[in-house]
OpenMM code with the backbone's topology and positions (N, CA, C; nanometers):
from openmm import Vec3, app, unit

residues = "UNK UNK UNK UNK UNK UNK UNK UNK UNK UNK UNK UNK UNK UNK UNK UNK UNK UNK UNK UNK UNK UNK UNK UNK UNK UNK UNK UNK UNK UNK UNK UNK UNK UNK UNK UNK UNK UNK UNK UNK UNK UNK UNK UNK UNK UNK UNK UNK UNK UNK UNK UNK UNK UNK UNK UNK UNK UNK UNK UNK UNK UNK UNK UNK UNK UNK UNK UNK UNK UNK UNK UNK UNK UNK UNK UNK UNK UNK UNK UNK UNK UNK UNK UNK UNK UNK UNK".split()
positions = [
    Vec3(8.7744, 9.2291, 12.9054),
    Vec3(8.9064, 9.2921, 12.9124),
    Vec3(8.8914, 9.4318, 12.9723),
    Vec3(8.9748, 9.4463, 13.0660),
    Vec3(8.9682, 9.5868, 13.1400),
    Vec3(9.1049, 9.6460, 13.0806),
    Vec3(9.1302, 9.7837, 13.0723),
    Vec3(9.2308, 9.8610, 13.0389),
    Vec3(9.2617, 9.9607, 13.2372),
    Vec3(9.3839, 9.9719, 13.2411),
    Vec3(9.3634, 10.0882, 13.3691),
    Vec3(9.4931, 10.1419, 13.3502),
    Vec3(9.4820, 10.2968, 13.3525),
    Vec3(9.6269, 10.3707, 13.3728),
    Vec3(9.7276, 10.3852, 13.4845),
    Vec3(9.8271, 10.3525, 13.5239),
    Vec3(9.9234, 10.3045, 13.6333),
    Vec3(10.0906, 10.3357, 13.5869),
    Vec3(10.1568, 10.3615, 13.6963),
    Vec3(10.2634, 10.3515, 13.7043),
    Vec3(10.3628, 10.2911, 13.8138),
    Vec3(10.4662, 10.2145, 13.7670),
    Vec3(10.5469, 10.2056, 13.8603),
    Vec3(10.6759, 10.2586, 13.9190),
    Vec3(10.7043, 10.3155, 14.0034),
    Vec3(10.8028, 10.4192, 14.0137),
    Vec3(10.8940, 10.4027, 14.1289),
    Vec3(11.0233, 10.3795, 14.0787),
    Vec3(11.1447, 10.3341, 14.2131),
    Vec3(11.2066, 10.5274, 14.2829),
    Vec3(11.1699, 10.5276, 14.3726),
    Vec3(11.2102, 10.6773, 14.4800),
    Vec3(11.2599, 10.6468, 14.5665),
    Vec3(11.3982, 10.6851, 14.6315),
    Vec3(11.4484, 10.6818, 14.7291),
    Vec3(11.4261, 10.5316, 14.8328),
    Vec3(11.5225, 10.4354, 14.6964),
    Vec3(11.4798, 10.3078, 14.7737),
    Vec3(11.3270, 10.2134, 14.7972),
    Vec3(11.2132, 10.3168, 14.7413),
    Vec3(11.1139, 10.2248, 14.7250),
    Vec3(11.0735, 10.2446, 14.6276),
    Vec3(11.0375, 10.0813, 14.5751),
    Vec3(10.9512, 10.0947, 14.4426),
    Vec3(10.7879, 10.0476, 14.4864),
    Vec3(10.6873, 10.1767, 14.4125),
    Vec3(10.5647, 10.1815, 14.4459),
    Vec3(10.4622, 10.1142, 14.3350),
    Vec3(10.3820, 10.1412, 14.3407),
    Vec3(10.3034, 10.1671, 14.1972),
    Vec3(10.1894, 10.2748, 14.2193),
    Vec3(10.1794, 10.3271, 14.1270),
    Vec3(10.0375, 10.4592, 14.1315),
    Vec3(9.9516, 10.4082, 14.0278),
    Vec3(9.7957, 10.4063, 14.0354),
    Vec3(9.7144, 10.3851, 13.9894),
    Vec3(9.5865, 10.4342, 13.9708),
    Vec3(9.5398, 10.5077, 13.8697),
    Vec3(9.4251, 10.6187, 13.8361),
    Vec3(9.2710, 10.5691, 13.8807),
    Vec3(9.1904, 10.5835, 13.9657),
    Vec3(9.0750, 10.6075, 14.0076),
    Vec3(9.0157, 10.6811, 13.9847),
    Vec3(8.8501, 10.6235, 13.9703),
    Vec3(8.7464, 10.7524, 13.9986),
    Vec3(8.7637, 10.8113, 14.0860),
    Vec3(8.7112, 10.9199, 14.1279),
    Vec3(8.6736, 11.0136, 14.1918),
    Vec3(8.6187, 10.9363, 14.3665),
    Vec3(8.5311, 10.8388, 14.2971),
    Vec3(8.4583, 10.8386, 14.4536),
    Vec3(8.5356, 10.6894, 14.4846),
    Vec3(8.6055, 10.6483, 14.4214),
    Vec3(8.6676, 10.5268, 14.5003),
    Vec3(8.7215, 10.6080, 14.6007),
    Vec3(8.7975, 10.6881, 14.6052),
    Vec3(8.8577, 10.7656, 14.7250),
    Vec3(8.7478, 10.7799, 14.8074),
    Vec3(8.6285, 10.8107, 14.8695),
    Vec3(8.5384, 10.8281, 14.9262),
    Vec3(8.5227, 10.7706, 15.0140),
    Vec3(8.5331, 10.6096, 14.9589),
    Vec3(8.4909, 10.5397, 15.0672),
    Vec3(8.6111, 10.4203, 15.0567),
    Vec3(8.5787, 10.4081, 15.2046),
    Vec3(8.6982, 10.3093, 15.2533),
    Vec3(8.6964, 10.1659, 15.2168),
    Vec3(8.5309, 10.1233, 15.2307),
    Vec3(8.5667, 9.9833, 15.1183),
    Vec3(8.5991, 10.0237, 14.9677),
    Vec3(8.5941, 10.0792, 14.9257),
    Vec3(8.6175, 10.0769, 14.7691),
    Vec3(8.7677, 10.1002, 14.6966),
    Vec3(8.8237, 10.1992, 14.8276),
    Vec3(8.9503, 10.1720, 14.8485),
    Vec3(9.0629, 10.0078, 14.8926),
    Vec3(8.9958, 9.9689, 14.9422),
    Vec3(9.0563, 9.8245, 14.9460),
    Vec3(9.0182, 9.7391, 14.8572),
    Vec3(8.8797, 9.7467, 14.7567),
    Vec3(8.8601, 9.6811, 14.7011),
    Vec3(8.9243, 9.6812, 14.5919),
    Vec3(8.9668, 9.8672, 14.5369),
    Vec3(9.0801, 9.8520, 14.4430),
    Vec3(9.1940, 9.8357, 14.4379),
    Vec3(9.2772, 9.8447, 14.5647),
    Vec3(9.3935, 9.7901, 14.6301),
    Vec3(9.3956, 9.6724, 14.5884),
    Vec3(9.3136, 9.5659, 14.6252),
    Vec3(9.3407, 9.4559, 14.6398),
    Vec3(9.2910, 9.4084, 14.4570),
    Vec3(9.2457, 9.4722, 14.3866),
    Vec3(9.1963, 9.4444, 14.2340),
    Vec3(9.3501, 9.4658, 14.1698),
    Vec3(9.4272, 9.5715, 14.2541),
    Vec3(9.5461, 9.6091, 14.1530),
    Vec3(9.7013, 9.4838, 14.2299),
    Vec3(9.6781, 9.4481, 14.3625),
    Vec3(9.7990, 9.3928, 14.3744),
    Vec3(9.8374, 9.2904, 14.2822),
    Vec3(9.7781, 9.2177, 14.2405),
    Vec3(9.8524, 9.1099, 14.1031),
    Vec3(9.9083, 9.1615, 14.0518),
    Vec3(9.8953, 9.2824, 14.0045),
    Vec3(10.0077, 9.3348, 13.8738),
    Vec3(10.1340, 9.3675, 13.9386),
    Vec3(10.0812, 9.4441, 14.0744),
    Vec3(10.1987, 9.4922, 14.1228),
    Vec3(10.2407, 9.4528, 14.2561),
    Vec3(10.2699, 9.2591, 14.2655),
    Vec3(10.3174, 9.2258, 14.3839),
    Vec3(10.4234, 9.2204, 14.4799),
    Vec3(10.3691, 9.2771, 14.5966),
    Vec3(10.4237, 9.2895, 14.6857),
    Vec3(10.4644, 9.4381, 14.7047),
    Vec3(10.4247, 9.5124, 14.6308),
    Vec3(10.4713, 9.6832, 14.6351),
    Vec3(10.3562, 9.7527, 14.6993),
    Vec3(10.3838, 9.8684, 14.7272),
    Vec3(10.2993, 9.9575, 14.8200),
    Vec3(10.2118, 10.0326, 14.7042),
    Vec3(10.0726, 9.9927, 14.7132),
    Vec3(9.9903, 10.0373, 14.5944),
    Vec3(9.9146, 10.2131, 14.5861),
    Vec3(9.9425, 10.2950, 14.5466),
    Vec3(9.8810, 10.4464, 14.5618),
    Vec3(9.7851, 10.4632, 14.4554),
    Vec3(9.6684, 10.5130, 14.5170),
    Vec3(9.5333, 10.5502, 14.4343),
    Vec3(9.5582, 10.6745, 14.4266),
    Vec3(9.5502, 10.7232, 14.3056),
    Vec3(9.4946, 10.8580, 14.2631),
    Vec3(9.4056, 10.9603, 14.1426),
    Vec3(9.3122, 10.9552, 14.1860),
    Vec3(9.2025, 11.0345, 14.1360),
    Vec3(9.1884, 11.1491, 14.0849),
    Vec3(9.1766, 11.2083, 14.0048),
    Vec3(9.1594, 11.3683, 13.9396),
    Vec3(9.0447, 11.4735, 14.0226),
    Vec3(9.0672, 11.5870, 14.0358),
    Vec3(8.8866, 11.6575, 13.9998),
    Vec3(8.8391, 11.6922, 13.8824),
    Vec3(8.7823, 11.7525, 13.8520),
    Vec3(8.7340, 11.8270, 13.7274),
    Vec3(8.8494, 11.9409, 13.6711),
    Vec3(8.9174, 11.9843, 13.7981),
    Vec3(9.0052, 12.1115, 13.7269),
    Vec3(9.1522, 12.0193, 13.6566),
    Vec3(9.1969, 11.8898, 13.7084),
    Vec3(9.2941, 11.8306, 13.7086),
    Vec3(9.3522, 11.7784, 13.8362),
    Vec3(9.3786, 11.8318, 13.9159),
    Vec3(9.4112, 11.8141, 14.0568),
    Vec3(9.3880, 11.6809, 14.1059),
    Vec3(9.5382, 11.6656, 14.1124),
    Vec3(9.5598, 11.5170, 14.1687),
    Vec3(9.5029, 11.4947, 14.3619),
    Vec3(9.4655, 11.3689, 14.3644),
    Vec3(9.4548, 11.3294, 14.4992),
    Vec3(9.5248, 11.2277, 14.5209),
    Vec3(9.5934, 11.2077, 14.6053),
    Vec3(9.6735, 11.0822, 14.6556),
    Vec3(9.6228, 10.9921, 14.7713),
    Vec3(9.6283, 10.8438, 14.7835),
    Vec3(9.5565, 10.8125, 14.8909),
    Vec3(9.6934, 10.6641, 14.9523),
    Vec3(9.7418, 10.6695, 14.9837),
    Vec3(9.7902, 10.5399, 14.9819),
    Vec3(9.8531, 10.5532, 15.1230),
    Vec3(10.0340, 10.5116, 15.1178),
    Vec3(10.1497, 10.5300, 15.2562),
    Vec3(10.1486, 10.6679, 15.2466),
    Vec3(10.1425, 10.7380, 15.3499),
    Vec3(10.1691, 10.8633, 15.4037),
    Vec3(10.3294, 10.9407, 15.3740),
    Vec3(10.3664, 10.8545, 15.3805),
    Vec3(10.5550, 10.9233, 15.2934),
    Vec3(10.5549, 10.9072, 15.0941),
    Vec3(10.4610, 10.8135, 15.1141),
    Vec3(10.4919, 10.8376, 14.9320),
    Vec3(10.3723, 10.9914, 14.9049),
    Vec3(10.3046, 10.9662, 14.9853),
    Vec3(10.1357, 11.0123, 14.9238),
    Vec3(10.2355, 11.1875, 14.9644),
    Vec3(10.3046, 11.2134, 15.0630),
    Vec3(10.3762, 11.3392, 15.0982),
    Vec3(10.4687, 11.3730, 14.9573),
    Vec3(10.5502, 11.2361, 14.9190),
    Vec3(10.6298, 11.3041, 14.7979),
    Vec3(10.5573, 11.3420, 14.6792),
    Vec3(10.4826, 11.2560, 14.6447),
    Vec3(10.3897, 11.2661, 14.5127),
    Vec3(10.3115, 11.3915, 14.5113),
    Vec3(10.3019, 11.4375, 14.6408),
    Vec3(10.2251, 11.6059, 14.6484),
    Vec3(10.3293, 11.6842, 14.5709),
    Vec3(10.4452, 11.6694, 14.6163),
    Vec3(10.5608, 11.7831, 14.5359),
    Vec3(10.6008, 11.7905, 14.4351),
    Vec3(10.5255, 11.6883, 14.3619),
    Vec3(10.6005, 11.7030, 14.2088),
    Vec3(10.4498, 11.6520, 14.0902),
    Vec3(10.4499, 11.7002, 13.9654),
    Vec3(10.4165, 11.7065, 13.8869),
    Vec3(10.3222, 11.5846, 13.8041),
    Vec3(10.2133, 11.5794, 13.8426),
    Vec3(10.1816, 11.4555, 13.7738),
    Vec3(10.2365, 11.4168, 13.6351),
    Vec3(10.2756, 11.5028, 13.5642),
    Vec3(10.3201, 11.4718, 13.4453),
    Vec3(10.4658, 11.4484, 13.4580),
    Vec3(10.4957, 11.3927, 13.5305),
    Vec3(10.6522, 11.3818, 13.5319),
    Vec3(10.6518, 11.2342, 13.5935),
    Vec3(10.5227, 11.1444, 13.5990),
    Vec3(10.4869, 11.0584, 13.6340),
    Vec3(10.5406, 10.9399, 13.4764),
    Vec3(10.5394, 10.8639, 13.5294),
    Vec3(10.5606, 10.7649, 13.3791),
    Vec3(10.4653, 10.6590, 13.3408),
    Vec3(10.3417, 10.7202, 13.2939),
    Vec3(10.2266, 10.6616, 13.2961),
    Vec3(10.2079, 10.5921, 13.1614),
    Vec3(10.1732, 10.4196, 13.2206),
    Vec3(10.1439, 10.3486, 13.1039),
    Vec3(9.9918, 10.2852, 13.0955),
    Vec3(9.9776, 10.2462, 13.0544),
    Vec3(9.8107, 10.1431, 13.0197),
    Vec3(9.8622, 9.9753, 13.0669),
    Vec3(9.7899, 9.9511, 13.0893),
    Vec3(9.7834, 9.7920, 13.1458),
    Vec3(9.6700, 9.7685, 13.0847),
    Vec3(9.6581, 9.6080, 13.0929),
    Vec3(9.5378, 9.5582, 13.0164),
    Vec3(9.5268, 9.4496, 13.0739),
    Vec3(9.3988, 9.4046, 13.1611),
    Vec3(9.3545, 9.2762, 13.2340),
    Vec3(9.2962, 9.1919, 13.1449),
    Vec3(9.2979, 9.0749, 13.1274),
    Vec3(9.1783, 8.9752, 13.0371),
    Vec3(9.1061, 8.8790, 13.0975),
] * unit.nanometer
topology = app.Topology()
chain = topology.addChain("A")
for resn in residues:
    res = topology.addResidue(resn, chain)
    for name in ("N", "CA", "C"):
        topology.addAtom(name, app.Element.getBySymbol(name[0]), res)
């Protein structure tokens, strides 16, 4: 059983989903598709966004270029973050 923190969030006509990563999945480009494609079941057919912390907090966004632009402007905590659970 895997646990992973995620949200799904309807903005201006699209509904996305955001989903918490390590650090170095962002790094590299297979590991990025590999978790893309680990998270679309839950969330099919929606535009999937990875995002990763640093050490200070500081969000990184990696996904569509217009969501990954809005999600810069606002507050991770204003995010509506739940737990999922794979079995």
């Amino acid at each position: 059983m895997m646990k992973f923190q995620g949200a799904l969030i309807r903005e201006q006509n699209v509904t996305f989903a955001i989903v918490i990563v390590k650090s170095f999945v962002l790094q590299n480009s297979s590991e990025i598709e590999r978790a893309r494609r680990s998270f679309q079941p839950f969330f099919p057919g929606r535009p999937i966004i990875l995002m990763a912390q640093d050490s200070r907090g500081i969000p990184t966004y990696q996904g569509r270029h217009d969501i990954v632009a809005f999600l810069a402007n606002i507050d991770p905590s204003r995010i509506p973050w739940k737990e999922y659970t794979i079995n």
